[in-house]
C-alpha angles and dihedrals in degrees: 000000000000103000089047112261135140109270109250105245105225102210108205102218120205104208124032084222089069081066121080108237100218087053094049099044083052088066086035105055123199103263086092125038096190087075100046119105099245087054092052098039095055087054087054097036097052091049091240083125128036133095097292093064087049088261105108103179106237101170124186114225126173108198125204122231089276088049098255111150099240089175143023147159139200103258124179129178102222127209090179142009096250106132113016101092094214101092128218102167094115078051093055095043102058092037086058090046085054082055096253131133108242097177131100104035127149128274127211098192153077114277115254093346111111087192120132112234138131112298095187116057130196130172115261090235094055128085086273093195097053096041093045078047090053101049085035092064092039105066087056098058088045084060095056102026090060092038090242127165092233152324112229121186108205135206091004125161118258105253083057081049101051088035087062101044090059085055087060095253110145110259118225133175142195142164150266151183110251121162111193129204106241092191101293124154095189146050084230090054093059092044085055091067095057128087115260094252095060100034088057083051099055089043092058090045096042087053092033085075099059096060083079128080088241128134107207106196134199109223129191149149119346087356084080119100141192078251096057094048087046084056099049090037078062096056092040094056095049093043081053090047089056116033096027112014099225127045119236102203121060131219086262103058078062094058098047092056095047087060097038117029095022092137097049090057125086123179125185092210118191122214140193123196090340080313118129107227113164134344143190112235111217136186120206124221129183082270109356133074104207110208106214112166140013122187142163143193087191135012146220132196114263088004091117092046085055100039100040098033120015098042092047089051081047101050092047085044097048090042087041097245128178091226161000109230094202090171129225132321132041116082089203081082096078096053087062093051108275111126132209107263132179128255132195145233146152135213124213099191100164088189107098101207093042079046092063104041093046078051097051086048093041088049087060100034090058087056095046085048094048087053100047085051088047094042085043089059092054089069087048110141092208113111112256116259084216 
C-alpha cells in the first residue's frame, strides 16, 4: 500500500457456517437482522440458497492477524436475476444480444429480502473506512479477475451508496413504503396527524374488520409453533402462486428461523373460528419492524389493510420503533401513512461500452425515481403545515 502498509487480504468464503457467528454478528451489528449470521445461515441450511437454486454463496471476510473475521460482506454468484428486486433483466438481455455473457455475475445483498440495510460489515472496534474501502475493492477485482458482466450491490444504505460511487460504481435508485413514528404514543396520535378525510377513512376501515368473525392474533417468540409456521407456509405458498409462480423460500427456512431468530418474528395472524386463515409475516429489527409477507386462504374486506398496515403502526407505536418498512409497490400505502422513500444500489460493469449505455439509463432513471417520489408525496394524508 502507499503508505506503506501491508495490503488487507479479502478471503472469499463458500458457506456462512465457515464463519464463526459470534465473529460475523460483531461487523454486523444488531440494528438489522437480514445481515446477522442465524438469518443467512437458515437461507443456506435449508437449501433455499446455494448454487442449485442459481445463489452460490461467495462471502467476502477480511481476517485480523489472530484469524478473527474483522469484516465481511453477502456475497452471492448469480446464474439469473430471480430474487433481487432490482431488477436488471432489460440489462441481461441486451448484454446477451452484444454477444456477451451476462450470467453469472456477483450479488451484495440478502437473498429474497428487498430491505435496506448495510452490505459491507466491519467490526465497530476496526478502522471501519479502510476495511468498507477493502471489500469494496474487492468485489471489483473479483468482477474482472473472474471475467464476469458485473458486481451490484442492492438495497444498500446510502453511505455505502455515495462510498461506491466515488469508487466509480454506477449509482441506481428506487422506492419504497415506509411509514415513521414521529413520537406518538397512540394510534390516535398518529390519526391526529392526518387530514380529516383519511383519518375518517382509516377509522372505517379500522371498525369495518371487526364486523368479521375474524381473531386477529399477535405471535411472537416461543408462542410460535410448527403449526403457525404450517399455516403461514400455506399463505406463502398461495401469495407466491399468484404474484411470482414459484416460491423462493422452503418449509424449512421456516423452521430454522423459528429455532434460531423467534424472537425477532413477529406474525398478525388472523383466525376464524381457532383457523388460521391469513397472516402478516414480520421481521423484527433494533427500531424497525420489516413487513415481509403477507397470504390468505380466505379473505375479508379491509383485513390486508389491518393485518399489513395498522397492526404494524400499532405494534412500533406500542415498542416504541422508529418505522414500519412496508416494501415496494402499492400506492394505496401512501393513503395509511407509509410514505415513498428512497433506496439504494450500485452497479460495478467493467465493459466500457455496456457501462455507458447502463449509466445513460441509470442517469434517467434517477430523474424518473425522484418524480414518482415527488408525485407519491403529493398523495401524502398528513395535514398540510401550510
Amino acid at each position: 500500500m502507499p503508505d506503506g502498509r501491508e495490503p488487507i487480504a479479502v478471503k472469499v468464503v463458500s458457506k456462512i457456517a465457515d464463519i464463526p457467528a459470534e465473529q460475523w454478528d460483531a461487523c454486523a451489528g444488531t440494528i438489522n437482522p437480514f445481515v446477522s449470521h442465524a438469518f443467512l445461515l437458515a437461507l443456506e441450511s435449508s437449501g433455499t440458497v446455494k448454487a442449485e437454486t442459481g445463489w452460490q454463496p461467495q462471502h467476502l471476510s477480511i481476517e485480523n492477524k489472530d484469524g478473527e473475521v474483522v469484516a465481511c460482506a453477502p456475497l452471492y454468484l448469480k446464474s439469473h436475476s430471480y430474487g433481487e428486486y432490482v431488477f436488471d433483466w432489460a440489462w441481461a438481455n441486451a448484454y446477451h444480444r452484444a454477444g456477451g455473457k451476462y450470467y453469472p455475475k456477483l450479488q451484495n445483498a440478502v437473498p429474497f429480502s428487498p430491505v435496506p440495510g448495510p452490505r459491507f460489515l466491519v467490526n465497530p472496534e476496526e478502522n471501519q473506512a479502510e476495511l468498507t474501502q477493502a471489500l469494496m475493492e474487492a468485489l471489483a477485482q473479483l468482477t474482472k479477475q473472474h471475467h464476469l458482466s458485473s458486481a451490484h450491490v442492492t438495497f444498500c444504505q446510502k453511505e455505502e451508496w455515495e462510498k461506491l460511487g466515488e469508487k466509480g460504481y454506477l449509482l441506481r435508485t428506487g422506492h419504497q413504503f415506509h411509514w415513521s413514528n414521529d413520537g406518538y404514543k397512540t394510534f390516535d396520535d398518529f390519526l391526529a396527524a392526518l387530514s380529516s378525510r383519511k383519518r375518517k377513512t382509516i377509522k372505517k376501515e379500522r371498525r369495518g374488520i371487526q364486523k368479521h368473525d375474524v381473531d386477529l392474533k399477535t405471535i411472537t417468540g416461543t408462542d410460535i409453533t410448527e403449526s403457525h409456521w404450517d399455516a403461514l407456509y400455506t399463505f406463502y405458498l398461495d401469495t407466491a402462486a399468484r404474484k411470482w409462480g414459484e416460491p423462493y423460500l422452503n418449509r424449512e427456512f421456516f423452521t430454522l428461523l423459528g429455532e434460531t431468530m423467534a424472537d425477532k418474528v413477529v406474525l398478525f395472524m388472523a383466525e376464524n373460528n381457532g383457523v388460521p386463515t391469513a397472516a402478516a409475516f414480520n421481521i423484527l429489527g433494533e427500531d424497525t419492524l420489516y413487513g415481509r409477507y403477507w397470504g390468505c386462504i380466505e379473505d375479508y374486506k379491509f383485513l390486508h389493510f389491518e393485518a399489513c398496515y395498522y397492526r404494524a403502526i400499532d405494534f412500533a407505536i406500542e415498542h416504541g420503533l422508529a418505522k414500519v418498512e412496508a416494501g415496494a409497490q402499492g400506492s394505496h400505502k401512501v393513503q395509511r401513512g407509509y410514505l415513498p422513500t428512497k433506496t439504494y444500489s450500485a452497479h460495478w460493469i467493467p465493459d466500457q461500452k455496456f457501462r455507458e449505455a447502463v449509466d445513460h439509463f441509470l442517469l434517467h432513471e434517477r430523474r424518473d425515481t425522484d418524480n414518482e417520489i415527488k408525485a407519491y408525496m403529493g398523495y401524502s394524508p398528513f395535514k398540510s403545515e401550510t
